[in-house]
N, C-alpha and C positions, 0 to 999 in steps of 0.2 A: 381480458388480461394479456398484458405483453410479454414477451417471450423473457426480458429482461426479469420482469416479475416474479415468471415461473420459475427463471432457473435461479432466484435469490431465494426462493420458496423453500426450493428444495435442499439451497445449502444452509438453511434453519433449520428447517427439520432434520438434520445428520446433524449437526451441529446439536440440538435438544435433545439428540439421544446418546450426548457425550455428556450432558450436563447433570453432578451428582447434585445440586442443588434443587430444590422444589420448586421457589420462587424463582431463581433462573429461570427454568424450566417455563413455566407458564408465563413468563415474559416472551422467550422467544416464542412461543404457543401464539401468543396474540400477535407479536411482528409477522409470523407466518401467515394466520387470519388474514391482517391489514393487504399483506404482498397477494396472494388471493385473490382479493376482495377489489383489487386493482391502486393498492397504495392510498388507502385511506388518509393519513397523516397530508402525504403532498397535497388533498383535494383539500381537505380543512385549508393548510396554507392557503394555496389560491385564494379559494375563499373568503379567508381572513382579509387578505391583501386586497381586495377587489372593494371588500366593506370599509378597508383606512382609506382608500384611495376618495370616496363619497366622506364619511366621517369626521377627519380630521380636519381636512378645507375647514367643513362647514363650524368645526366645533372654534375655530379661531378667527374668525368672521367678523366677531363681537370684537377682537380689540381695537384702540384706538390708535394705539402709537407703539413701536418697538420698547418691550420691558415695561409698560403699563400692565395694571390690572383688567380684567374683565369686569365689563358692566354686568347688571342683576339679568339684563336682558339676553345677552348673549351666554349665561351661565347654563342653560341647560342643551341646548347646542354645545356649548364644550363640553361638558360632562359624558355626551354621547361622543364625541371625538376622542374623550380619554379610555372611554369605554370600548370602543374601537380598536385603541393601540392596544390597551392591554387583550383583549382577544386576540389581536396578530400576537404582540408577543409572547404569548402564551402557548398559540398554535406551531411560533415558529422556535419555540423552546422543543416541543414536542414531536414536533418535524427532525428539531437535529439530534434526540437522544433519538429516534426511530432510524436515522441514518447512521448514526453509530453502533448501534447495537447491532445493527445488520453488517456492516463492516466487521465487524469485531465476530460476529457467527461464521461469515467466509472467510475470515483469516482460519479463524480454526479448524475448518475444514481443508482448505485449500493449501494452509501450513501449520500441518496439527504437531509437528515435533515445533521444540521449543529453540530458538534460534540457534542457542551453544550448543546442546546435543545433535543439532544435526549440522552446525558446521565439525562437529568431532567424528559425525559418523563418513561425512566426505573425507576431510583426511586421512582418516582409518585406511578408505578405499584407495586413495594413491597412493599411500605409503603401503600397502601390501602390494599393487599390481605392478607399483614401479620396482620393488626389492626383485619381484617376480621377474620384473623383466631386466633386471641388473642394474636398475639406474640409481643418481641420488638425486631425489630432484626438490626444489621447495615448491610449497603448495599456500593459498591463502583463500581464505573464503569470507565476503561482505555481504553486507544487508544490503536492500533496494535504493539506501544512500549513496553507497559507498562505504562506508565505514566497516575497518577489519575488525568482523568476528574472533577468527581465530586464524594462526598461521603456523605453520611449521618447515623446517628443515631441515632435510637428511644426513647424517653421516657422511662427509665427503661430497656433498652437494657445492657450486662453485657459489665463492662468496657475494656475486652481484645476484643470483637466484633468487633470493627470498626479498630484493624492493624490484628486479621483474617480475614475479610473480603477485605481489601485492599491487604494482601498476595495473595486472592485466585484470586482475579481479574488478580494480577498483572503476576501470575503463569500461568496462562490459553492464556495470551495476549500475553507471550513473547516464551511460547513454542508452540503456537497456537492449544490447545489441554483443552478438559473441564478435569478439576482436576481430577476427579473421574475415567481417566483414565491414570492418570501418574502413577496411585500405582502400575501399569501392566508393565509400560515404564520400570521405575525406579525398579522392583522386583531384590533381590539381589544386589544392586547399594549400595556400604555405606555410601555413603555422594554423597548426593544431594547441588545445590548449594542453600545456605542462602536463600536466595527472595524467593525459590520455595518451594508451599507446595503442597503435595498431598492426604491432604482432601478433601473431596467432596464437592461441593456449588458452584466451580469458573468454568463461560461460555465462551469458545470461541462463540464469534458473528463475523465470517468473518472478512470482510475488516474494520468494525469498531474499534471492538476491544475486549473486555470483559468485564460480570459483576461477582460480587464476593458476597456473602451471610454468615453472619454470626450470629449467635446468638440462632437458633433452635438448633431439630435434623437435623442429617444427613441430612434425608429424606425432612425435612422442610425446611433446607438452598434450598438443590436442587433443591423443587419446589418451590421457591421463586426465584429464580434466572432462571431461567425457565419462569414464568411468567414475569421479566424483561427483557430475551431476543426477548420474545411473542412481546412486548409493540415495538420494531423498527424492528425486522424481524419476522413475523409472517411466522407461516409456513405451 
């Protein structure tokens, strides 16, 4: 078993022991088996594929001419060619609920708050540490798209703050990289595109997404934004 395996193994199993359902439950039960067991589902695929690959030729052999019927001769040859496809597709139905399911068990472990509550608990945190530290600043936080979750604005915050701050979110989320390291990507490049900026302030957060800081210094967007990545992935 590969290491890939293991560790999807194991975020199943933390995952199944979040799950109040039964039947969930004994689903991922089985995905965890298969991961194990060294990914049962992908070997049926193969499998499957390797048997259309001989079958299907052969079950189409018999015709005569494009959009003709099959002769009586060639009918049981393709019957074993259709028999064929439907075992692939069968296999590969069950291949991709097997890869979704596992997806869908690492999200939940890997991002077990629910997107809105935890782009509100990031705001929470800049808006308390920036008050703390006298500033007004806007903050926005995106999913792994780009798209703004949630965004807010301070009291006295300057009015172009809160679409820098929604820029830098939105920059960091769709090239999966914190801001203040695109000025390095991007060195020499003459046009960047529109959405992206390479100010300092905006966090890549993994699988979640980003958050974006505007209205200090530099130095003060980035640790403000910093302390909102703190607030759902501490490190």
């Amino acid at each position: 078993m590969d290491s890939t395996n293991a560790q999807l193994a194991a975020a199943v199993r933390l995952a199944r022991g979040r799950v109040a359902n039964a039947a969930e439950a004994e689903r991922l039960a089985a995905i965890e088996r298969a991961l194990l067991a060294g990914g049962v589902e992908q070997l049926a695929l193969q499998d499957a594929a390797a048997g259309l690959q001989q079958a299907v030729p052969q079950g189409f052999t018999g015709q005569s001419g494009a959009g003709k019927a099959l002769d009586s001769a060639a009918a049981p040859a393709a019957n074993a060619g259709y028999a064929g496809l439907a075992g692939y597709l069968t296999a590969l139905a069950r291949h991709c609920d097997f890869v979704l399911c596992v997806e869908k068990a690492v999200k939940a472990v890997v991002n077990p708050l629910r997107p809105l509550a935890a782009a509100k608990a990031v705001l929470a945190a800049v808006e308390a540490e920036a008050a703390r530290l006298g500033l007004a600043v806007a903050a926005a936080v995106c999913d792994e798209r780009g798209g703004v979750i949630a965004a807010q604005v301070m009291d006295g915050a300057m009015p172009v703050a809160y679409a820098a701050a929604v820029k830098k979110a939105y920059s960091a989320a769709v090239t999966r990289t914190d801001t203040a390291a695109l000025a390095d990507r991007f060195a020499g490049v003459e046009t960047v595109d529109a959405g992206i900026t390479v100010v300092p302030g905006g966090l890549f957060v993994g699988s979640f997404g980003s958050v974006g800081v505007s209205g200090g210094s530099v130095g003060q967007d980035c640790l403000l934004a910093e302390v909102g990545k703190r607030a759902i992935a501490p490190s």
